[in-house]
N, C-alpha and C positions, 0 to 999 in steps of 0.2 A: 504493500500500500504506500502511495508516495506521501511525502509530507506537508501538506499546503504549505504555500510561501506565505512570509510574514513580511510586512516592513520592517521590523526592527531586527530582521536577521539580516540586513545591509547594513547596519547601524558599525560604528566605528569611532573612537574619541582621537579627535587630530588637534594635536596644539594649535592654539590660534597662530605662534608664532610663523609655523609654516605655510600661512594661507602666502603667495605671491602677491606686494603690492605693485610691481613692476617686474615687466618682460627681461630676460636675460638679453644683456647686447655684447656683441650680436646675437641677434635672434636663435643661429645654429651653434651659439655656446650654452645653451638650454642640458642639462641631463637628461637622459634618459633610461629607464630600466625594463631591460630585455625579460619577456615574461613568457618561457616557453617550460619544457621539463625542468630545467632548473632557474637560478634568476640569475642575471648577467649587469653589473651595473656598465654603463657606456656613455654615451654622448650622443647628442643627434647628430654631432660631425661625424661621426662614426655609421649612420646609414648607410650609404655607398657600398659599403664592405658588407654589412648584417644584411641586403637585397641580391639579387643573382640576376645577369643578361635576360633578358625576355622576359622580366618578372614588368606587371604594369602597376602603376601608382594611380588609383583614383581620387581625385579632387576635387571641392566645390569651389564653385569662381562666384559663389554668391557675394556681395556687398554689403556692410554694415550702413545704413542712416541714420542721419542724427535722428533719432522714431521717439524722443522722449520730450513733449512739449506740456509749458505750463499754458494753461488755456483759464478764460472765463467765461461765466451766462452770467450778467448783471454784474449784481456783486461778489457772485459764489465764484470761488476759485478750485478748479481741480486740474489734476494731473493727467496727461495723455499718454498712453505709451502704444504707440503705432505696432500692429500684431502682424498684418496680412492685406496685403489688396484683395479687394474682392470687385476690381474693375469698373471702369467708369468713373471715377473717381473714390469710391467707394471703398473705405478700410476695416473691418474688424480692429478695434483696441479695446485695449486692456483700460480702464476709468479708478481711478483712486479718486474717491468722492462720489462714484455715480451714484447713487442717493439722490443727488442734488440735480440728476438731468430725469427728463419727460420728455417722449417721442414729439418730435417736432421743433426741440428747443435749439438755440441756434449758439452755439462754443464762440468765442475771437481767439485767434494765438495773440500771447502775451508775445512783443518782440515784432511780430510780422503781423498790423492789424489789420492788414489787407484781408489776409487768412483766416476764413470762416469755415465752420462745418456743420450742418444740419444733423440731428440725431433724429436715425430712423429707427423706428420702435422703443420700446419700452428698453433700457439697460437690464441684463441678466446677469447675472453671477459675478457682478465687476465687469463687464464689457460690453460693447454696446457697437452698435453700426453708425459710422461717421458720414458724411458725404460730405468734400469736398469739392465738388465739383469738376468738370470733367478738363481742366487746365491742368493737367499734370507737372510742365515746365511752372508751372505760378506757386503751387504744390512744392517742388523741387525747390524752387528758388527762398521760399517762407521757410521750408526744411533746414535750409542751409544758414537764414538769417537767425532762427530763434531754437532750430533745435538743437540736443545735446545726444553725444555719443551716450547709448544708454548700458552704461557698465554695470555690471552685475553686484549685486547689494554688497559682494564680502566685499571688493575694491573698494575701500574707503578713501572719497572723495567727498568732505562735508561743504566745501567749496564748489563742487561740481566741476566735473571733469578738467584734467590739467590740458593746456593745450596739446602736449606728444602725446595724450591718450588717441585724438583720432589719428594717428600715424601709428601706435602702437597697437592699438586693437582694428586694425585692416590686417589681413593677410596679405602675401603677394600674388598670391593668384585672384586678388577681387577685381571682378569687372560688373556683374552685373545687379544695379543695387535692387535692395529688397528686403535685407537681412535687420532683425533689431536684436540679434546677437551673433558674435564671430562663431565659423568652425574653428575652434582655439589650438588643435593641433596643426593649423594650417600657420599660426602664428612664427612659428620655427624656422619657415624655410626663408634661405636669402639665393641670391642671382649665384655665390658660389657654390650651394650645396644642390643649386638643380644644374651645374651643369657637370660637376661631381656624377651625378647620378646618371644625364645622360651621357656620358664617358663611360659610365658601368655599365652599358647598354637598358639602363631601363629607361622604360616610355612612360607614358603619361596621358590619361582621359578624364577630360572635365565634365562634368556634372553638377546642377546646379538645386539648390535644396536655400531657401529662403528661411534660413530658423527665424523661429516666433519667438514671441515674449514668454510663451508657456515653457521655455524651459527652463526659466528659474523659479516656477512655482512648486513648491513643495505636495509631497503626498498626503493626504489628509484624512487616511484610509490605511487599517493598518494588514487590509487586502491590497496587494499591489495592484492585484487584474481588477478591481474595483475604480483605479486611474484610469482615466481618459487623457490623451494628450491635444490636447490643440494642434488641428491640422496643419498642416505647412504645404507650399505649391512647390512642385521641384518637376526637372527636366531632365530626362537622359535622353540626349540626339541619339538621332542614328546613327552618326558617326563614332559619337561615344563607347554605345553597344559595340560596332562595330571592333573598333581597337580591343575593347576589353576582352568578349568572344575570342577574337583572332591569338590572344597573347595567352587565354587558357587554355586553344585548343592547342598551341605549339608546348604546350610545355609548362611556359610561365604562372606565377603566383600573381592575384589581385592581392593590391596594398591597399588599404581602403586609410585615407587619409581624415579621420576623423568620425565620429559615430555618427555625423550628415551623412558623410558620404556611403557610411554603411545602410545605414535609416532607406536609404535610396534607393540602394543597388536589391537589397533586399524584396522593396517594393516593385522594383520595375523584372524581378528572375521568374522563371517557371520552375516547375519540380526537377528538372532536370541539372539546374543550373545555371542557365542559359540568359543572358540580358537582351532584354528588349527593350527598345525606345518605347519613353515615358513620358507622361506630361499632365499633372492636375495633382489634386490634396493627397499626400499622407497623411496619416496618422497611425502608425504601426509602432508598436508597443515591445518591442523586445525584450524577454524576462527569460530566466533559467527554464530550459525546456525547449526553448524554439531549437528547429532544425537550420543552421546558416548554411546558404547553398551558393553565396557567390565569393565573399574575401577570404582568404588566408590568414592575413595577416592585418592586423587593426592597429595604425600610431594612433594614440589619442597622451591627453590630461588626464591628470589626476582631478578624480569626483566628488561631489561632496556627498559625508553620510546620508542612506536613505533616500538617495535621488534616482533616477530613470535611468541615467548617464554609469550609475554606478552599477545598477542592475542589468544595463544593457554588456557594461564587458564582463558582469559574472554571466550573464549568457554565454557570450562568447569565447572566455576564458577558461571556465569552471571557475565556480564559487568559491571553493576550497584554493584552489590556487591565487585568487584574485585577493580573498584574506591575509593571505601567507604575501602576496605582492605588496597590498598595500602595507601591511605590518614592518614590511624591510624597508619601504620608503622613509615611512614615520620616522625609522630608528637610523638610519643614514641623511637623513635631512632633505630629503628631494622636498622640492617647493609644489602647493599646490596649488589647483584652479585655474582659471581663464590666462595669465600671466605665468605658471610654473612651469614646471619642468613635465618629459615626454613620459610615454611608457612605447614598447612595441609588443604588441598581443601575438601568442601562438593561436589560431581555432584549437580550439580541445579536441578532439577524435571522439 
């Protein structure tokens, strides 16, 4: 008989000191620890060498926005955190104070008063449908006048964002914006260590997955499968499929470059393995038990206790192992969160 999963069997006591309040520089002086039969500690300079020729690296080229606006109705002030387009000018966000809006009521951004948004429907559970209207560029432009990189709570910035935070929490493969949080393992790489790697012969397929604000909400259920995660929109071209397909059928390993990009590949495979171009909402929930059918090998961050992130690489990992990982970071100092240091996943067998 299996053992229902609990929340608090992810649970883990991590000194605060080790939370990361800034990214290692460079970026690929970051550590990393090798998590396969036994644990290996290395460096992310060190990938090159820990990948093999034909092995392929997948990526999200998704983009962070500033997605985090103070807004007003009258006198009421609330906070905005931009989740998801949902097209036409149209956003799902996340509302600190929604309490205080009624379908039909009409937001200003503090900073850009050009910038209005009508709320469609009644606000639900903290969030609520925005419409900004269908100017995107005018959207873009109020984005860029009033809003703030929206860093994640442990990142203490009581001042709000320093200016190198939006240099430091972009990846280098960001091109397409959408995102109101980084793939953080994607934070690591610089122009010498990808071209390190294509010297190693490995290749490279981008994939694009728009993380939402739901992934620093916490579980509030001390049933995991009782979470819902808020949808995300993501893409895998056909040309994407294609490369990835072609480098498993020769041989090569997928490197799935962050748990977006696993989230993805995941969602876009068939039972046999096989990626297919993709394009609309995930929401796939990965917990100990699922079967992975398309990466090898998973780089990510270190997670916090009790999170989705943390339960997604004891899927992937085994649990048992992923304990025994975290437990050797804690006790060697690797740095955690959006700003720390790497890990590299073996899939379990």
């Amino acid at each position: 008989m299996t053992t229902p999963l609990r929340t608090a069997d992810f649970d883990f006591d991590l000194p605060e000191a080790l939370i990361a309040q800034a990214p290692a520089r460079p970026r690929d002086a970051a550590r990393m620890l090798v998590v396969a039969d036994a644990l290996r500690d290395a460096g992310v300079g060190d990938l090159p060498s820990l990948l093999r020729p034909g092995d392929v690296m997948v990526v999200n080229d998704t983009r962070v926005i500033p997605a985090r606006l103070h807004a007003r109705r009258g006198e009421a002030r609330i906070e905005v955190m931009l989740n998801r387009a949902e097209g036409g000018g149209v956003w799902h966000a996340l509302i600190r104070n929604a309490r205080r809006l009624r379908d039909g009521d009409v937001v200003t951004i503090e900073g850009a008063e050009d910038c209005t948004a009508r709320v469609m429907g009644a606000p639900e559970g903290g969030a609520a449908l925005l419409d900004f209207g269908p100017d995107q560029a005018a959207l873009a432009r109020a984005l860029e006048r009033a809003g703030e990189i929206p860093l994640p709570p442990y990142i203490a910035r009581p001042d709000g964002p320093r200016p190198e935070d939006a240099a430091d929490y972009q990846p280098i493969f960001a091109e397409r914006p959408g995102a109101v949080a980084a793939p953080t393992a994607s934070l690591h790489f610089t122009e010498a260590l990808l071209s390190a790697l294509a010297a190693r012969g490995v290749s490279r397929a981008t994939v694009t997955l728009h993380v939402g604000a739901g992934t620093f909400l916490p579980l509030r259920s001390d049933d995991p499968r009782a979470h819902r995660l808020h949808a995300e929109w993501g893409e895998v071209s056909t040309e994407a499929a294609a490369v990835i397909n072609a480098a498993r059928g020769s041989g090569g390993r997928i490197v799935a470059i962050g748990t977006t990009a696993l989230r993805l590949l995941e969602s876009a495979t068939d039972n046999a393995g096989r990626i297919h171009p993709f394009r609309g909402l995930t929401d796939l929930f990965l917990l100990p038990g699922h079967r992975f059918r398309t990466a090898d090998l998973l780089m990510t961050n270190f997670h916090l206790p009790k999170s989705t992130l943390f339960m997604l690489v004891c899927a992937f990992a085994g649990m048992d192992r992923m304990k025994a990982a975290y437990a050797h970071a804690i006790t060697k100092g690797y740095r955690f969160y959006s700003y720390g240091d790497a890990s590299l996943l073996e899939r379990a067998a």
